[in-house]
RODO-2510 file (C-alpha; in nm, 4 decimals, decimal comma):
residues 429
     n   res          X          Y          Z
     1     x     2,1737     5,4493     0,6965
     2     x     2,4839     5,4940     0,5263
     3     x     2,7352     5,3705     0,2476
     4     x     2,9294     5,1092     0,5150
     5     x     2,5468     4,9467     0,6061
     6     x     2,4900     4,9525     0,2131
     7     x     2,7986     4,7433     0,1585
     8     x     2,7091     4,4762     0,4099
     9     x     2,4240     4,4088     0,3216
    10     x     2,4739     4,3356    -0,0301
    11     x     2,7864     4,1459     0,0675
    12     x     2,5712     3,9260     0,2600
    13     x     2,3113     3,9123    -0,0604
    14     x     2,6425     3,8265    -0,2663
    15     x     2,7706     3,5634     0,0259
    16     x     2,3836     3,3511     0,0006
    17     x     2,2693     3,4287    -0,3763
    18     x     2,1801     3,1270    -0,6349
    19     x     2,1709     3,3321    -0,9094
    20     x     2,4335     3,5112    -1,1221
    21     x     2,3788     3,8660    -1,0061
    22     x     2,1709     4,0813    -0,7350
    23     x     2,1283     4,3800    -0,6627
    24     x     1,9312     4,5993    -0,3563
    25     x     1,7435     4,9212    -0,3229
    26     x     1,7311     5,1285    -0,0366
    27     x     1,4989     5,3719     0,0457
    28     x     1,4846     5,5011     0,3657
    29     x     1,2852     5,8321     0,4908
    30     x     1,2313     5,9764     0,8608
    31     x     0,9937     6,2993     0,8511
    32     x     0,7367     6,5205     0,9826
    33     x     0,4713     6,6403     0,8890
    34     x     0,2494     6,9416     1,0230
    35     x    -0,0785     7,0377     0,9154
    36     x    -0,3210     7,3391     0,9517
    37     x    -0,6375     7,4395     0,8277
    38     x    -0,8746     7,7054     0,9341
    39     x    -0,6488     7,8563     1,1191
    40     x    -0,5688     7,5969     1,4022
    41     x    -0,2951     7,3068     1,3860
    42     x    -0,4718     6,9778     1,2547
    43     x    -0,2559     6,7330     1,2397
    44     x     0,1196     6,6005     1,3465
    45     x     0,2804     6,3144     1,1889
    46     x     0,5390     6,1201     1,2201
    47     x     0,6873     5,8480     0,9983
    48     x     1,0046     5,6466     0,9803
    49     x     1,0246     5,3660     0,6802
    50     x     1,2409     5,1220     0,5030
    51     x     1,2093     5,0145     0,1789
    52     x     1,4415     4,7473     0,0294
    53     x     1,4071     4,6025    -0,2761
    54     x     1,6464     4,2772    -0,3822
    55     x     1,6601     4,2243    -0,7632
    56     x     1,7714     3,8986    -0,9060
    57     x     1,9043     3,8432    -1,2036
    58     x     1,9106     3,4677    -1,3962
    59     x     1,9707     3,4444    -1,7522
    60     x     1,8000     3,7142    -1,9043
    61     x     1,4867     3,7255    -1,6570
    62     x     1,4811     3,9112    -1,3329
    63     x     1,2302     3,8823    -1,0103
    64     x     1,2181     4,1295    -0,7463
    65     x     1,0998     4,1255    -0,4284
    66     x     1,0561     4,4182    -0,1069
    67     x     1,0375     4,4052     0,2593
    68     x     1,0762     4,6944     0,5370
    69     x     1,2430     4,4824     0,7700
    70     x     1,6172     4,5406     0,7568
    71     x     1,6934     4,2230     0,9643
    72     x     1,9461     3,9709     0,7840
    73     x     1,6751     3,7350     0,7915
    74     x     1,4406     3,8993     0,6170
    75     x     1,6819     3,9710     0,3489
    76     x     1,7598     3,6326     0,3421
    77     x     1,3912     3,5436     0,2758
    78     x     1,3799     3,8205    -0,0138
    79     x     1,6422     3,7359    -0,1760
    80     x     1,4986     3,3640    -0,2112
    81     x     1,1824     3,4915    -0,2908
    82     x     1,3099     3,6886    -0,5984
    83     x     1,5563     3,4515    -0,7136
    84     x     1,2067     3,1934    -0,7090
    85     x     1,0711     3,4732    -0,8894
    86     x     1,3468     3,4870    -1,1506
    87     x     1,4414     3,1064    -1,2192
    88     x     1,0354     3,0675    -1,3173
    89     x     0,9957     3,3540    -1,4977
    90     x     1,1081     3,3330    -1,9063
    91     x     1,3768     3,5415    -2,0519
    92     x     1,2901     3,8954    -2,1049
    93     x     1,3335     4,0870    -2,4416
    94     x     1,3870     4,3664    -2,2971
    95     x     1,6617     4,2617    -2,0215
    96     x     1,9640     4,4548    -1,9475
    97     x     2,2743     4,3231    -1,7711
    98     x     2,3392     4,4872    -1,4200
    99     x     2,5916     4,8054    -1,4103
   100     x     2,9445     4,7732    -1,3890
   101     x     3,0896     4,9442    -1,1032
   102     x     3,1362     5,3387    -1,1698
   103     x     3,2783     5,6360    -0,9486
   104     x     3,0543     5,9265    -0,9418
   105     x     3,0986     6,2557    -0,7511
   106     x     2,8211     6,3109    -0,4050
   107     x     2,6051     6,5651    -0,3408
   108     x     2,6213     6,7221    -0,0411
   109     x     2,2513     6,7709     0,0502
   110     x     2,1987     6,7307     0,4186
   111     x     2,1645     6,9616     0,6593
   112     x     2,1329     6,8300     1,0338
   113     x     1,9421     7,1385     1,1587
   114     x     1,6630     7,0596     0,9192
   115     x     1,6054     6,6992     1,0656
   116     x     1,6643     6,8317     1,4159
   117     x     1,3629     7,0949     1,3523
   118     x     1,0838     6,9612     1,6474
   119     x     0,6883     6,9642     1,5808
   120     x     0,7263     7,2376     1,8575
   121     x     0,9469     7,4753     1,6950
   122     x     0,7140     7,4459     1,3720
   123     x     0,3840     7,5087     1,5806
   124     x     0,5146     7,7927     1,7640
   125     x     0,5999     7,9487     1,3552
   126     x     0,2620     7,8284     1,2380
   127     x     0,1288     8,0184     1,5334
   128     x     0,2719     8,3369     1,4804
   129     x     0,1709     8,3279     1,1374
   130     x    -0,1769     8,2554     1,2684
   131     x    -0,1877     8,5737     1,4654
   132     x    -0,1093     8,7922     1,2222
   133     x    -0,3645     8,5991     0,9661
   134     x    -0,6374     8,6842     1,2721
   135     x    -0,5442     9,0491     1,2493
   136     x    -0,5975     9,0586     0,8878
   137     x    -0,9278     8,8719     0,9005
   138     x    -0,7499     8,5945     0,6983
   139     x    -0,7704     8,2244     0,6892
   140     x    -0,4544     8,0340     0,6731
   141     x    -0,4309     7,6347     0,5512
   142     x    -0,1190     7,4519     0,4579
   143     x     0,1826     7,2516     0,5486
   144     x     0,4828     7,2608     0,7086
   145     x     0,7443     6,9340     0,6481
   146     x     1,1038     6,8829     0,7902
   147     x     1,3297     6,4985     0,7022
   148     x     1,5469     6,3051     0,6385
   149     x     1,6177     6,0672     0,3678
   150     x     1,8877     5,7972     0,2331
   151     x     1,8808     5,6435    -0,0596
   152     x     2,1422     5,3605    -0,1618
   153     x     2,2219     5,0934    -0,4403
   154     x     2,4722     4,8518    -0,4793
   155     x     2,4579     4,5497    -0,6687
   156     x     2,7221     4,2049    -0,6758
   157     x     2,9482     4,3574    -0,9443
   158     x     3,0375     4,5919    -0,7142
   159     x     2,8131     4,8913    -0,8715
   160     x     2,7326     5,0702    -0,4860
   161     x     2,5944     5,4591    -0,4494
   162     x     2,3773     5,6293    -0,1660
   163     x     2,2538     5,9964    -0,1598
   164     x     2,1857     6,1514     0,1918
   165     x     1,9515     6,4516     0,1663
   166     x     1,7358     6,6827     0,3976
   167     x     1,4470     6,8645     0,3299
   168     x     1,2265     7,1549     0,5074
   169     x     0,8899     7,2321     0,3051
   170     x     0,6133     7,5136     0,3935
   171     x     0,3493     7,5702     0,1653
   172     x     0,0700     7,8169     0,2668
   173     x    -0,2283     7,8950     0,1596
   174     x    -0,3917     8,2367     0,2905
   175     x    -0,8236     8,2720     0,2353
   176     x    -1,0496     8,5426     0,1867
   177     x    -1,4506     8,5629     0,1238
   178     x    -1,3451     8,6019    -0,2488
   179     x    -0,9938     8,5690    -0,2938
   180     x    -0,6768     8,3479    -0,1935
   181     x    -0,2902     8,3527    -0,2007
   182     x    -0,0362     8,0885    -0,2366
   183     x     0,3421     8,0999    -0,1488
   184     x     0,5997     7,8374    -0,0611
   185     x     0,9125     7,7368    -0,0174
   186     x     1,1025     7,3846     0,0110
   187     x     1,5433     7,3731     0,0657
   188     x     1,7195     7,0762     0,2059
   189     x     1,8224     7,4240     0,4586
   190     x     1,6060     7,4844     0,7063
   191     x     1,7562     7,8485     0,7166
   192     x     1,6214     7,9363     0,3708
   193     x     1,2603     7,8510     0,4551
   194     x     1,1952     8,2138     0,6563
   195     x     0,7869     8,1526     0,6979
   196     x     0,7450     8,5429     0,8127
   197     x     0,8205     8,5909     0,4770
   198     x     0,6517     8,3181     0,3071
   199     x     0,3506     8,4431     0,4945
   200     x     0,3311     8,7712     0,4101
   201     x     0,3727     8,6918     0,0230
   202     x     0,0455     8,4514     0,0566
   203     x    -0,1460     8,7692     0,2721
   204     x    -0,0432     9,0450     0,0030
   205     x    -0,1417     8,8093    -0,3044
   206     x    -0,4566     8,7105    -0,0923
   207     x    -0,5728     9,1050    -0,0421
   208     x    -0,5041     9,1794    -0,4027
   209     x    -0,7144     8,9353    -0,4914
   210     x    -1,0314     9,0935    -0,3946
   211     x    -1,3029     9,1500    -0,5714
   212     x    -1,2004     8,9460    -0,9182
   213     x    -1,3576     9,0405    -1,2255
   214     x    -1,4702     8,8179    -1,5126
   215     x    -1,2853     8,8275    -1,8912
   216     x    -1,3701     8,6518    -2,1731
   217     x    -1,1800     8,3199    -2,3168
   218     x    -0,9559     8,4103    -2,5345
   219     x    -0,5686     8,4347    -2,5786
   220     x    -0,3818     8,6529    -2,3200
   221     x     0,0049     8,8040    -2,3044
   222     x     0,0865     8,6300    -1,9328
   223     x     0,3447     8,6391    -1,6882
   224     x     0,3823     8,3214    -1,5032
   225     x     0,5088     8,3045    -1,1688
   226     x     0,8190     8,0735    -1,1288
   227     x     0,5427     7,8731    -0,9395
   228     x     0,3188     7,8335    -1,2420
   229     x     0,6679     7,7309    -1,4716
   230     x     0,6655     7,4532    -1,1970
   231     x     0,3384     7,3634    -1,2254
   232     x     0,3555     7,3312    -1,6384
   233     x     0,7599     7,1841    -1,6559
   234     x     0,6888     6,8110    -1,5236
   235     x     0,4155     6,7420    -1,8070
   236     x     0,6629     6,8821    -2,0789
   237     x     0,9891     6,6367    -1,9224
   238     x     0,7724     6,3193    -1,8326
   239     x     0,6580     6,2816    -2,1753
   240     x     1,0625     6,3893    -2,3015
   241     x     1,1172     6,0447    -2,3754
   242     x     1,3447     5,8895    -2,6434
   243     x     1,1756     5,5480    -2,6330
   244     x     0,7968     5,7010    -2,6818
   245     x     0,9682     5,9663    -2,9193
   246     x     1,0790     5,7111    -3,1333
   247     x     0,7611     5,5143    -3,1603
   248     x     0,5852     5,8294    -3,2489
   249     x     0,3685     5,8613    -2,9128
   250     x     0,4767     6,2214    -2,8210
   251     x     0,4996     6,5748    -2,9115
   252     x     0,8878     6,5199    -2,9581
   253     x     0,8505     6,2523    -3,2230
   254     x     1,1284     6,3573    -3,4949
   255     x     1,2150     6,6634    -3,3459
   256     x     1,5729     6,6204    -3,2519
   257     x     1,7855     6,8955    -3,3569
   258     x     1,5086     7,0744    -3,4245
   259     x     1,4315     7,4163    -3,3077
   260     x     1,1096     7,4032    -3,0962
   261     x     1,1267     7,7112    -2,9014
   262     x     1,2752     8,0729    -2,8808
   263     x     1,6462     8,0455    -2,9202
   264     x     1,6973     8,2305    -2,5255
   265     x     1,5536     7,8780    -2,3910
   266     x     1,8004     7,6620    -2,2192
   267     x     1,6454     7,3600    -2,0204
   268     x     1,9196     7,1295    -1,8669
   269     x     1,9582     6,9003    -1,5701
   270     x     2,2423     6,8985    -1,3232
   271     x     2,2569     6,7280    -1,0065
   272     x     2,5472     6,8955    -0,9389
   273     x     2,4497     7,2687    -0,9233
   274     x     2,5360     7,4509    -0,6452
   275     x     2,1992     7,6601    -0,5986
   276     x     1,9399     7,3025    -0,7036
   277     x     2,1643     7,0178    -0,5559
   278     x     1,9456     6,6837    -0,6161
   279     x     2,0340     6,2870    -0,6114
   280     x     2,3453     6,2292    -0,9079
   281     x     2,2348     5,8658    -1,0390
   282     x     1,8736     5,6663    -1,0732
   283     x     1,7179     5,4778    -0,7575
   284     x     1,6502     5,1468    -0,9427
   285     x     1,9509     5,0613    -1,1609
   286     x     2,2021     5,3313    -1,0398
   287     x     2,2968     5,5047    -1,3821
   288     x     2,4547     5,7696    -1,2863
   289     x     2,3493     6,0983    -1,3692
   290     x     2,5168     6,4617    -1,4939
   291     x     2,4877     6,7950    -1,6759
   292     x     2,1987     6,7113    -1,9511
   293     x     2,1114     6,9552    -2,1806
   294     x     1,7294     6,8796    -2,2824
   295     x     1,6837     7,2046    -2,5261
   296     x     2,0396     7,4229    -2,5287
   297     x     1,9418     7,8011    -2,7436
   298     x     1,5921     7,6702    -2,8072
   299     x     1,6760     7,3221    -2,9881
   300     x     1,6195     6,9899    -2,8427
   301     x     1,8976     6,8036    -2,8039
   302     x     1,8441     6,5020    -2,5908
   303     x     1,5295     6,2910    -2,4587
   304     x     1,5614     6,0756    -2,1660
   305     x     1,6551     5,7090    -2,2791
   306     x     1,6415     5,4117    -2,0882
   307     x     1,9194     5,1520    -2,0391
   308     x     1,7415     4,9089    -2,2796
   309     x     1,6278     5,1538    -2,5373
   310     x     1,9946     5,2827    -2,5195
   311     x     2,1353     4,9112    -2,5862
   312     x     1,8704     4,8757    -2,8796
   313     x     1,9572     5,1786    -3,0636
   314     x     2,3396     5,1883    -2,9839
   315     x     2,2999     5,4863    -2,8262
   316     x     2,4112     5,6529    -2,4561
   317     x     2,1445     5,5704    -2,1993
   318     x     2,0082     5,9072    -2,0452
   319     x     1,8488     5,8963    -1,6971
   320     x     1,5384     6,0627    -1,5973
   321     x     1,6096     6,3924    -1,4197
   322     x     1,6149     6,4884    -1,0719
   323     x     1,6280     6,8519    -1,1292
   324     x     1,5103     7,0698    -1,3664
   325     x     1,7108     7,4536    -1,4777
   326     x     1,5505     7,6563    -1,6614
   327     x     1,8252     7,9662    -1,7470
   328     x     1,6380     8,3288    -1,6106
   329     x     1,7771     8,7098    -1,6961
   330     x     1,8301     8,9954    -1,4752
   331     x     1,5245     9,1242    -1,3613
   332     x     1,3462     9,0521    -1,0578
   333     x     0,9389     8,9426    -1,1152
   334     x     0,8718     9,2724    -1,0159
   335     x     1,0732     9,4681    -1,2822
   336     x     0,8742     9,2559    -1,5294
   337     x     0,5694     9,3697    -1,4486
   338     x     0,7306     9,7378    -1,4662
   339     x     0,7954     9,6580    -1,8122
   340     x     0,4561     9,5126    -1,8871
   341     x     0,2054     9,7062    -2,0809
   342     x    -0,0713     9,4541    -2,0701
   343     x    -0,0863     9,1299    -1,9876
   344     x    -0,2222     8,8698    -1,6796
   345     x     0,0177     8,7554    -1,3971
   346     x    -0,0600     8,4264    -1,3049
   347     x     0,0702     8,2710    -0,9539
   348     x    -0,0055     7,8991    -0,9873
   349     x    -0,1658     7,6269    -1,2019
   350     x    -0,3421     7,3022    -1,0832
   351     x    -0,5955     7,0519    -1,1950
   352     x    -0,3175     6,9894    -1,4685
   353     x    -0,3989     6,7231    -1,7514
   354     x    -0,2692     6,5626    -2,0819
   355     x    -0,5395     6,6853    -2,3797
   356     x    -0,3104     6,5441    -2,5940
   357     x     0,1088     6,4018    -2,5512
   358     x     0,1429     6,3844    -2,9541
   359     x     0,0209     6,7930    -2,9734
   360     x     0,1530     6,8216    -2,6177
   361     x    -0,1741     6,9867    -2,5558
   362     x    -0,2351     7,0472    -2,1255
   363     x    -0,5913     7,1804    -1,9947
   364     x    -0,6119     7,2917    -1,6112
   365     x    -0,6997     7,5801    -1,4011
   366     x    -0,5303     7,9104    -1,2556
   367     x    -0,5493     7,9161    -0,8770
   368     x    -0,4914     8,1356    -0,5798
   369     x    -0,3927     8,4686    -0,7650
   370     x    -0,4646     8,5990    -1,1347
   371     x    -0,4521     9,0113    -1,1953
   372     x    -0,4719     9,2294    -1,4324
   373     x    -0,1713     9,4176    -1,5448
   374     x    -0,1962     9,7904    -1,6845
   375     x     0,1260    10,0473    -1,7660
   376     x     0,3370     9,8561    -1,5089
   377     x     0,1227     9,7998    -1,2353
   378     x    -0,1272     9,5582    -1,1234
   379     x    -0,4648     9,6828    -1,1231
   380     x    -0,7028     9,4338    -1,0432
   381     x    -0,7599     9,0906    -0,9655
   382     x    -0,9110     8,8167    -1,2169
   383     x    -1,1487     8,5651    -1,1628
   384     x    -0,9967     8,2094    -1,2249
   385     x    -0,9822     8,0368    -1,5993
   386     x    -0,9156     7,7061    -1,7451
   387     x    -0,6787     7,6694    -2,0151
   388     x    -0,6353     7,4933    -2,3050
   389     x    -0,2410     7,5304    -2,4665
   390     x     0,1011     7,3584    -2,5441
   391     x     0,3541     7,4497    -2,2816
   392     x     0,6119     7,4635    -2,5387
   393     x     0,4370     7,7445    -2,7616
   394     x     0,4458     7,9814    -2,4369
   395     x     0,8734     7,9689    -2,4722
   396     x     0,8282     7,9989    -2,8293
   397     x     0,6258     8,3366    -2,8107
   398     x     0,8764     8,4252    -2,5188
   399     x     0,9039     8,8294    -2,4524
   400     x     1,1254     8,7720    -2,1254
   401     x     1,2732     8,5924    -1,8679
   402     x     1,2832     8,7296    -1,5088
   403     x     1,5566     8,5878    -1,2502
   404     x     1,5605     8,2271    -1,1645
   405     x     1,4500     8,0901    -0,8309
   406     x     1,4032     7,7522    -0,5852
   407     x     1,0740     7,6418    -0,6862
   408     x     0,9583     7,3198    -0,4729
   409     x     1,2636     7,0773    -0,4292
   410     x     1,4021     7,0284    -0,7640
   411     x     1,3841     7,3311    -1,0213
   412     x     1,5617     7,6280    -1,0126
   413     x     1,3326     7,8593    -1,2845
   414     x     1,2347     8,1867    -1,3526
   415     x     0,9324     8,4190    -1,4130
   416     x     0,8320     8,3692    -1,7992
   417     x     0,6811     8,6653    -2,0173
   418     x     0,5319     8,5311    -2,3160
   419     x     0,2955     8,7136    -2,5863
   420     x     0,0429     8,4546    -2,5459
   421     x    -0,1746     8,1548    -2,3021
   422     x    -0,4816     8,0423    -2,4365
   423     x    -0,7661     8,0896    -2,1625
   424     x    -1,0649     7,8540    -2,3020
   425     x    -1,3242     7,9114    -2,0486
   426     x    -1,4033     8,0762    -1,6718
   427     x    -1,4540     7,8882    -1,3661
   428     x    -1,7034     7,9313    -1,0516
   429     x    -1,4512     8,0701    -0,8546
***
């Protein structure tokens, strides 16, 4: 897949269409995927797909219809079937005219020795990790991932953009009677995955663990793990949306230019970035994405708006992001907890859900490493609590931020110190 096979195929959309305009989506993928559990390989998987999508577009109504099989036939078929879709369908009030065409800068984000990485290679790192999990009287479970992946849209104005991308993922999970330990790491460079180290991170935060003790609900100085940023960020940017915001349906209802959170907070997206490269425009209408400050010295400044919302309210359409930077200090995670008089580091969060998007209100669980930390050091482990809190207030009661780092494919964060995380209740484990 490539731009060249891109433009043929919607010149031969363009060449057979009915309709004024239409436009195609290409999504193609080619990856593996290795799991293990109980220390043993469980599974191998391989999967190559195709996923088109031809859009047409007939006064003021659309239809759309999808197929995997690349053939000029089948597109031929599509594209029939959507325009039929379009010419019976009536005129939508919320229809948007297809994208002129527009230059925008790539993104270099493949790596061919990250596609060319074999199930072998992976089992025979999975395995080594194994031994030294059976030496330690640890469990290991987890997954190890390695693709490639195109994605492409053009349209009959003459609108066309692709995005080429690798990826390597290993995520790894290491067990004890009592205890466990998370680490991972995902890079469209297979060089920066280094399991040995991934796995030994997982191990140390698994034998720390031991022996957790119970502490009552309550509300807790923290330091969260650039993991457990992650875990939090997506339910603050989904609902960071002008559309809802202006109807009144979430926490950043009237808030614009508005101070919402310590004035050291500066959340922006940038597909651009050297160190978090991701995909510069949106798969299904190809707006084109760049540098978006979301909150810039703690204010919100922009929500993401879409195309029609942006037409309605003669304003700049705003694309949903496909990164996230969150700007980090100087100090490793480990020179915060130096620092740290009391407080609880916590690794990772899960079970997340919305308690309420107008309060931006989340409730979910800690998992696979919570500990106690006394005069600088980390004393003992915790047993696992839910919470109950607003993401937002933790970056308003900020103390520090820690150095940024790749977390999962798309932020780029760093360790967060905050005075307070309200812990509602323990958990069985």
């Amino acid at each position: 897949m490539n731009k060249d096979y891109l433009s043929q195929k919607i010149k031969f959309l363009k060449d057979n269409k009915k309709v004024r305009d239409v436009s195609i989506l290409v999504e193609f993928e080619n990856k593996n995927l290795t799991r293990f559990a109980e220390n043993r390989i469980i599974q191998n998987v391989s999967k190559e797909t195709n996923d088109i999508y031809i859009t047409a577009f007939n006064d003021k109504s659309t239809g759309t219809a999808g197929t995997q099989d690349i053939s000029d036939e089948s597109l031929f078929r599509n594209l029939r079937r959507a325009e039929e879709i379009a010419l019976s369908s009536p005129r939508d009030p919320e229809f948007v005219e297809p994208l002129e065409p527009m230059e925008i800068e790539e993104v270099d984000q493949y790596f061919k020795k990250t596609k060319e990485l074999t199930p072998k290679e992976k089992a025979e790192e999975i395995n080594e990790i194994k031994r030294e999990a059976v030496k330690r009287r640890i469990t290991i479970a987890g997954k190890y991932l390695n693709g490639e992946y195109f994605v492409g849209f053009a349209n009959s104005r003459g609108h066309l953009l692709t995005h080429r991308s690798t990826l390597a993922e290993l995520s790894l999970t290491a067990m004890l009677e009592d205890s466990s330990g998370y680490a991972g790491k995902a890079d469209e460079n297979i060089d920066n995955i280094e399991p040995g180290s991934i796995a030994d991170i997982a191990f140390r935060k698994a034998e720390l663990g031991r022996n957790p003790s119970e502490i009552k609900p309550g509300e807790y100085p923290v330091i969260l793990e650039p993991q457990a940023v992650a875990d939090l960020l997506p339910y603050i940017v989904w609902t960071m949306d002008r559309r809802a915001a202006d109807e009144g349906y979430v926490y950043f209802s009237g808030r614009l230019g508005e101070k919402i959170v310590d004035s050291t907070i500066n959340l922006y997206s940038d597909p651009f970035y050297p160190d978090n490269p991701s995909q510069p425009f949106v798969s299904g209408n190809g707006l084109p994405l760049k540098k978006t400050y979301w909150i810039n010295n703690g204010i919100l400044k922009n929500l993401h708006t879409s195309r029609y919302w942006a037409k309605k309210k003669s304003l700049e359409p705003i694309g949903f992001p496909t990164n996230v930077i969150l700007d980090g200090g100087n100090k490793s995670l480990s020179q915060l907890i130096g620092k740290c008089v009391d407080a609880l580091l916590i690794t990772r969060l899960w079970y997340i859900r919305y308690v309420n998007r107008q309060d931006l209100i989340l409730t979910g669980m800690t998992r696979d490493g919570v500990y106690q930390i006394k005069d600088g050091k980390v004393v003992k482990a915790i047993k696992n609590m839910r919470f109950n809190d607003n993401p937002l207030r933790l970056l308003d009661s900020l103390i520090e931020l820690g150095k940024v780092q790749r977390v999962e494919e798309y932020a780029l964060l760093p360790p967060v110190w905050s005075r307070g995380f309200k812990l509602s209740s323990g958990t069985l484990f």
